[in-house]
C-alpha positions, 0 to 999 in steps of 0.5 A: 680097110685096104691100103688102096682103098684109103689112098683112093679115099683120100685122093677122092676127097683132095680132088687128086686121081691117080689115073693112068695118063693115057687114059685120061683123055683117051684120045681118038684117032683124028679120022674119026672125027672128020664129017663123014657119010659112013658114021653107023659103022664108025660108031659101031666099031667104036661099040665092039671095041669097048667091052665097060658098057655096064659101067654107063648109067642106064638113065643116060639117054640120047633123047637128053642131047637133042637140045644141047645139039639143037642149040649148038649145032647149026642145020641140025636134023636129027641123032644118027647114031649115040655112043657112051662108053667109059673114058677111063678104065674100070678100076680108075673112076674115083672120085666120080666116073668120066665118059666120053659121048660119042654122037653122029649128027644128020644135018640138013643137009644130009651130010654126017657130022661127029661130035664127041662130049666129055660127060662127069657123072657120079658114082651111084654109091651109098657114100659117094651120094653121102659125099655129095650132101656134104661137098656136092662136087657136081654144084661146085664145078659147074659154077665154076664153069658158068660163074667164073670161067666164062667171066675171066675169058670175057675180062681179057676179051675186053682187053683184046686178048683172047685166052681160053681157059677150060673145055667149054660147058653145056647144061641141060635145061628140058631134060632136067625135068624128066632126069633129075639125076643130070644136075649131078653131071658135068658136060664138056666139049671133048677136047681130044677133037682139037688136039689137046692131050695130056703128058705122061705124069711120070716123067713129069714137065720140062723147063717149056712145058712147066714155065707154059704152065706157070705163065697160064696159071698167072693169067687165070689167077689174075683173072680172079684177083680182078673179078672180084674188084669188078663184079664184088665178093664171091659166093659161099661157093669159093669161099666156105671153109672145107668140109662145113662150117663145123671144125670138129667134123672137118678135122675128123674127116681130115684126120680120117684122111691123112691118117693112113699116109702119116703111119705109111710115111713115117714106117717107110722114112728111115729107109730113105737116105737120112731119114732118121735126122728127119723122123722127130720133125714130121713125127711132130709136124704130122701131129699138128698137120689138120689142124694147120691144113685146115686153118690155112684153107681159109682165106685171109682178106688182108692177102692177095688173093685169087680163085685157085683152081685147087687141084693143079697138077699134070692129069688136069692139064690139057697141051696141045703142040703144034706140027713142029712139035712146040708147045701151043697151049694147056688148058685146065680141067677138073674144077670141083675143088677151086677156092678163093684163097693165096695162089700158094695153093696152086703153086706148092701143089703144082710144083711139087707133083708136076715138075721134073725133080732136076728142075723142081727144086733147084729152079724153085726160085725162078719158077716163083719169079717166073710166076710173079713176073707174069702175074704183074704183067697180066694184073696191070694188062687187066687194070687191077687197082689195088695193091699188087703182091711183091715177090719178097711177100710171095716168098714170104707167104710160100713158107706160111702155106708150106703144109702144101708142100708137104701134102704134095710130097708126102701123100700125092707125089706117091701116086703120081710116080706109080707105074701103071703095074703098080696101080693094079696091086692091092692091100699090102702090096699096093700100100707097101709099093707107095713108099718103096717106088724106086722113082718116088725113092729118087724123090723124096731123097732130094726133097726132104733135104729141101724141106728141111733147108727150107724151114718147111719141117719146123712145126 
């Protein structure tokens, strides 16, 4: 199997993509999307423009919108013109294929009002159908787009602060019964329209930027710890363990996926500066590495726990500046691998992909007080009533679910420092430019240290 192909295997699997940063919401230019009268031409224009028609499924239809529009666009007449095109380029649809639903809209009044949808479909393949028997991804996101987005927002509501979290959603009811295939979807208002935009994940978020994150990252996970005070246990949904109830398979498949990144990591170490003084220690901890990932990937009850959004990094952040330039808001994306669970998922994963390795590690520290600072704040906001985490238990716990450090590390930071160029390699080139990546070298010659003062390298 290609080099490449296993890497995508894996970021499939983990929720990660590795998809170029301008690409992943594709922003419009923001005079398309003004009401306008000459909407044929604009949306024909945007046709001739994109050439990966033939990616879209042929079963999506725009007689399938009509009750989403007739429900959420008032004086609504009728579809003047349709558009679906790829969002991402061919080569960058992984884990499943995001396109982007561009529809000019008659009102009664005969004006032309453009809207623009965001519409996660999967890939038709033999193995991403399989997949879907085993983690339906589709099922997952969508309640956590229905069962908990929407609850979290209403908590603080009631409070009297108003906090968006994620894109808004919509479901298909009627059309369902014509296209079963729809329930495999997910259809999100396309935050583009307001001005949302994702970072280039190379250079990584500043000091504001990743404190902004941080600070958003508390709200929702207190928004979790209090839901389940307030509305009871959550669903096998949030809770299951990963991969089935079975341990046998699930460490197959663990052991399937992170396999290829251990040999690659362990052939390219010693080429790092003192990689040899670290060669026995992750020889060793690789050796134990599914069987801790998967233990620590179920829940503990007597923890503070909260819904973590699984898969937080920067191509899943959404910033919107404001016209000086300031940073106004982030918004998540991406819900397919949320789970109840010690927000150290979130953290480790967060800061070890996303933040800029001058700031990672010597404000680790502060970032985790940072957090917890505003995780207080919002849990007593919310009236929490149970006990609340301290920052000593916080550390504490950060080194029990150190394996997320090294995950990020090891098998995701890699991918997110690939140059563009780099991405379109293949086989050996592709698996050798991973571990070689001048920016991913800078790196990990600074992390591992960390690691290993940590304590995090001991098995």
């Amino acid at each position: 199997m290609k080099a490449k192909k296993k890497t995508l295997d894996f970021m499939s699997a983990m929720g990660q993509k590795c998809s170029k940063p301008q690409h992943l919401t594709e922003l419009r230019n923001s005079s398309d999307l003004c009401t306008r009268k000459d909407g044929k031409n604009k949306i024909q224009n945007q046709y001739q423009k994109n050439s990966d028609s033939q990616l879209v499924p042929d079963w999506i239809h725009k007689s399938q919108f009509i009750e989403i529009l007739k429900e959420n666009v008032p004086e609504f007449a009728r579809i003047e013109n349709f558009l679906v095109k790829p969002a991402l380029s061919a080569g960058e649809n992984y884990s499943s294929l995001m396109l982007r639903v561009i529809i000019d809209i008659k009102l009664t009044d005969k004006t032309i009002k453009p809207m623009s949808f965001m519409m996660k479909v999967p890939h038709e393949s033999a193995k991403m159908q399989q997949m879907l028997k085993t983690v339906n991804f589709f099922t997952v996101e969508n309640a956590t787009y229905t069962e908990l987005i929407s609850k979290f927002e209403d908590i603080y509501k009631a409070k009297g602060v108003s906090i968006t979290f994620a894109p808004r959603t919509y479901k298909f009811k009627e059309s369902l019964k014509y296209e079963p295939k729809l329930a495999n979807s997910v259809l999100m208002y396309d935050l583009s329209q307001d001005g949302y935009r994702n970072l280039n994940r190379m250079d990584c978020l500043n000091m504001e930027e990743s404190k902004f994150v941080l600070r958003k990252l508390a709200q929702y996970h207190a928004a979790g710890a209090h839901c389940r005070v307030i509305h009871g246990p959550y669903s096998d949904v949030f809770t299951q363990p990963m991969f089935g109830s079975s341990k046998e398979r699930a460490l197959t498949i663990l052991n399937g996926i992170m396999g290829p990144f251990k040999k690659m990591f362990l052939g390219h170490l010693k080429n790092f500066k003192d990689g040899d003084k670290y060669y026995d220690k992750f020889e060793h901890l690789f050796s134990k590495m599914s069987q801790k990932f998967l233990k620590l990937s179920t829940y503990d009850p007597n923890e503070f726990n909260v819904i973590n959004h699984g898969d937080c990094w920067i191509n899943n952040l959404l910033f919107k500046f404001g016209p000086n330039k300031e940073l106004v808001d982030v918004i998540f994306v991406d819900f397919q691998l949320p789970k109840y669970g010690h927000p150290s998922t979130d953290l480790l994963n967060f800061i070890m992909t996303s933040v800029h390795i001058d700031l990672k590690l010597k404000e680790f520290d502060f970032f985790i007080k940072y957090y917890h600072d505003h995780l207080i704040e919002h849990l007593l906001l919310l009236g929490y009533s149970e006990r609340m985490p301290t920052l000593k238990e916080l550390h504490s716990q950060l080194y029990k679910y150190g394996i997320w450090a090294i995950t990020a590390s090891v098998m995701v930071l890699p991918i997110v420092l690939l140059d563009p160029n780099e991405e379109a390699l293949e086989g050996a080139q592709f698996k050798n430019m991973l571990y070689t990546n001048s920016r991913y070298k800078t790196h990990i010659e600074k992390i591992l240290p960390w690691l290993d003062n940590r304590g995090l390298l001991e098995e």
